[in-house]
N, C-alpha and C positions, 0 to 999 in steps of 0.2 A: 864822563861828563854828566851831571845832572840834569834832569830836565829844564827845570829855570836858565840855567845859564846856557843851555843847547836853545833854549827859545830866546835870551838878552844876545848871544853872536848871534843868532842869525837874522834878529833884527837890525844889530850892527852892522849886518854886512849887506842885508837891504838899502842902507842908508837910511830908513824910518826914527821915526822919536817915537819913543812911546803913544804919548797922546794921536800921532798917525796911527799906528798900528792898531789903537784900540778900535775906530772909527765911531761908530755907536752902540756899537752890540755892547762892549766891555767898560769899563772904569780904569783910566788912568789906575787907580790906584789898587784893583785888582791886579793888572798886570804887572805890577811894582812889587807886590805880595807874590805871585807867583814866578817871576824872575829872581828871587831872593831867598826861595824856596821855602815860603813861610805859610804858604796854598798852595794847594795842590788842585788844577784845572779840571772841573766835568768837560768829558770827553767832546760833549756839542763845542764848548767852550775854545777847546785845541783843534776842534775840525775848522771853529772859525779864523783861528789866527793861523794855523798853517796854511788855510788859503789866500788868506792877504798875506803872506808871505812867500807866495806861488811854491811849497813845498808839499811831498806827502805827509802824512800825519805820521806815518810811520818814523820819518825820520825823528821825531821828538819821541819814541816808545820805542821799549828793547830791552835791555838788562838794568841799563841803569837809567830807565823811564818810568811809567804806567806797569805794564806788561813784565811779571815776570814768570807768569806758567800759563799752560795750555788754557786751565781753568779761568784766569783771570784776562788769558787773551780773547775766551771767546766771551765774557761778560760786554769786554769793551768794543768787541762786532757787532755782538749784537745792537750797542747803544748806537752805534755808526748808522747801522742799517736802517734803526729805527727814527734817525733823526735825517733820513735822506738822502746821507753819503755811503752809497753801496761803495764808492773809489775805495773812502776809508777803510771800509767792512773788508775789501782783499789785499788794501794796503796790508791791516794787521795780519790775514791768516795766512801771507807771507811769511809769517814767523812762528807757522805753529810748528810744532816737533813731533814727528812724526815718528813710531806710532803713539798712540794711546787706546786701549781698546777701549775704554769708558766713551772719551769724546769725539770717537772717529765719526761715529754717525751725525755729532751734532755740526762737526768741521764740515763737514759733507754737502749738510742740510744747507746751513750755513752760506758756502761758497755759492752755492745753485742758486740759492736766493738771490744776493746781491749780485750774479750774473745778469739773470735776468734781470734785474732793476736796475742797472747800468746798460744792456741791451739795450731795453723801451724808454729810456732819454738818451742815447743814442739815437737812438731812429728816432723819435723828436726833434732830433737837433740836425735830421740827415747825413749821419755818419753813418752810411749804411753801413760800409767794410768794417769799419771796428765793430760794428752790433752784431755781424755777421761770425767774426770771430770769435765775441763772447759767448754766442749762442753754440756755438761749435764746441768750449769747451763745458757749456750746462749740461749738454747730452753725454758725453761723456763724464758725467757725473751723475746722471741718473741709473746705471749699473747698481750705484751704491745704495740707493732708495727706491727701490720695488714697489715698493711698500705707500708711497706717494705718486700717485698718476698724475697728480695734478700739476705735477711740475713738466712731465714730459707734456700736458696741453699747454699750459701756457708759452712753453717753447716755442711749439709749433702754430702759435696762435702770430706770434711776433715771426717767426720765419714765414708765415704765410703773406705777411706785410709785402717781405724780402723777394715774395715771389713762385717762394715752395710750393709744392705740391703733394698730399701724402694718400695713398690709398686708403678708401672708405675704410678698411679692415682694422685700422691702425687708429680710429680715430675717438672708437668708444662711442657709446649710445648719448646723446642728449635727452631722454625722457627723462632726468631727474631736474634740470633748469627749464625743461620745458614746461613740467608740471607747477613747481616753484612761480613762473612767471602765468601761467594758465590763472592757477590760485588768486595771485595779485590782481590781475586783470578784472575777475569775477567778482572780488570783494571792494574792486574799484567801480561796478556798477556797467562794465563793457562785457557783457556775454559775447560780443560779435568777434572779440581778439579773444578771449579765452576758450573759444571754440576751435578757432583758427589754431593755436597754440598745440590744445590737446589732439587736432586731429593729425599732427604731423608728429607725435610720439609713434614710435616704430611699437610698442608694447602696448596694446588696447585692452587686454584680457587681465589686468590687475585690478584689484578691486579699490582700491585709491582713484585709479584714473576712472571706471566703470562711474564712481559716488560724483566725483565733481564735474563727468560729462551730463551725467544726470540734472546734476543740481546746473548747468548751465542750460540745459531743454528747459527745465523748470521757466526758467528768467525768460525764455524766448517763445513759452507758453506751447510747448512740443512737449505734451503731455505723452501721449501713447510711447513716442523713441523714448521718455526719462524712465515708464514703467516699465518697459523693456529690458533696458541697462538694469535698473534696481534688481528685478527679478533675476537676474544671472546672480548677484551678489546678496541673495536674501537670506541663502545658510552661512555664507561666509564671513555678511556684515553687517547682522539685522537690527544693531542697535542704530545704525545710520541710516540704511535702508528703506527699512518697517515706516517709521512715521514719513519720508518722504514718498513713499507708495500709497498710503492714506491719502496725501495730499493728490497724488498725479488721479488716481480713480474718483474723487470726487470731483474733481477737476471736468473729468470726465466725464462723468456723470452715472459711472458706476457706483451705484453705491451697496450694491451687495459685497463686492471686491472692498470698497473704502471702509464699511462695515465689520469686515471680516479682518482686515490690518488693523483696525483701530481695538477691535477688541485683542489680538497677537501684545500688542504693546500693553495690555491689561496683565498679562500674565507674569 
């Protein structure tokens, strides 16, 4: 059966009229076109009418729908996913065919994503138990993607909703959003949170975090602590460094030291 006419029964059998079924998203006459199979529906299009017609999307896609290879199944998850309906996204890759060596990794990728985005409005909607089994089956998909940690946090960010618990060991360092957010803070004119920020990074001895704890003394007029920092990172990163060491010993009122960096940036 065609797609048109697998969407005109099963609005027949809803008992709807067309003009119901459209409600306002569609056109009468669009659905007329696609019922007759004279158009052919973008996929938002079909996630919307199979839900006012309380079915999966899937059932209007198949051999003789949307979907007729791996390739073009996961075109149309992807648009699923992207338009909100994670349901959709594992309606379709119910039907992927297994294997492909090319698309396994993208089926993979794929599945975990729209887990977890069915998961977290789940628990928005306080289904914990269903959210609790989507999450069950994300990790067991994360075998297949090493290669992306960031799925196994976000997992555990949503099971931690749920209650979990996971040892420190497991959880990966936060100094790369803690510096991220340190940054923002600084250039948002609050030294006092971008302080706070950088001091609970577990890695102090990088010269990234050394420059912008520095440059947060600076703001809070902790001259001697910024020329300190500086000074560890002066062979490593004296194009940053240099001129804000100028700065701290004048500040200070060194100025044989401010002297001596000003003329370094000479060279």
């Amino acid at each position: 059966m065609e797609l048109g006419e697998k969407l005109r029964q099963a609005r027949v059998n809803a008992g709807l009229s067309q003009r119901q079924l459209c409600g306002e998203e569609i056109t009468r006459n669009m659905l007329s076109q696609i019922e007759h199979g004279t158009s052919t529906p973008s996929l938002s299009t079909l996630c919307y009418l199979a839900r006012r017609l309380e079915l999966p999307v899937s059932y209007f896609l198949g051999e003789d729908g949307l979907v007729s290879s791996n390739a073009g199944l996961m075109d149309q998850s992807w648009a699923a996913l992207e338009a909100g309906d994670a349901a959709a996204a594992l309606g379709l890759l119910e039907q992927y065919r297994e294997p492909d060596g090319v698309l396994d990794r993208e089926y993979h990728l794929l599945k975990a994503l729209a887990l977890l985005q069915l998961a977290q409005s789940s628990l928005e909607e306080g289904r914990q138990l269903y959210a609790q089994k989507l999450l069950h089956q994300a990790e067991a998909l994360e075998a297949h993607l090493p290669w992306l940690p960031e799925l196994s946090q976000r997992r555990k960010l949503l099971q931690a909703r749920l209650g979990a618990s996971f040892p420190e060991s497991e959880l990966g360092s936060l100094d790369q959003l803690l510096f991220l957010h340190a940054s923002s803070a600084l250039e948002a004119g609050n030294p006092i949170r971008a302080a706070a920020l950088l001091d609970a990074c577990q890695n102090r001895e990088d010269a990234q975090w050394c420059l912008l704890r520095a440059r947060v003394y600076l703001q809070e007029s902790e001259y001697a602590a910024a020329a300190k920092l500086l000074q560890q990172v002066e062979q490593t990163a004296p194009e940053a460094a240099i001129p804000l060491l100028e700065q701290c010993f004048s500040a200070l009122g060194d100025y044989r030291l401010a002297y001596y960096y000003a003329c370094k940036q000479r060279k």
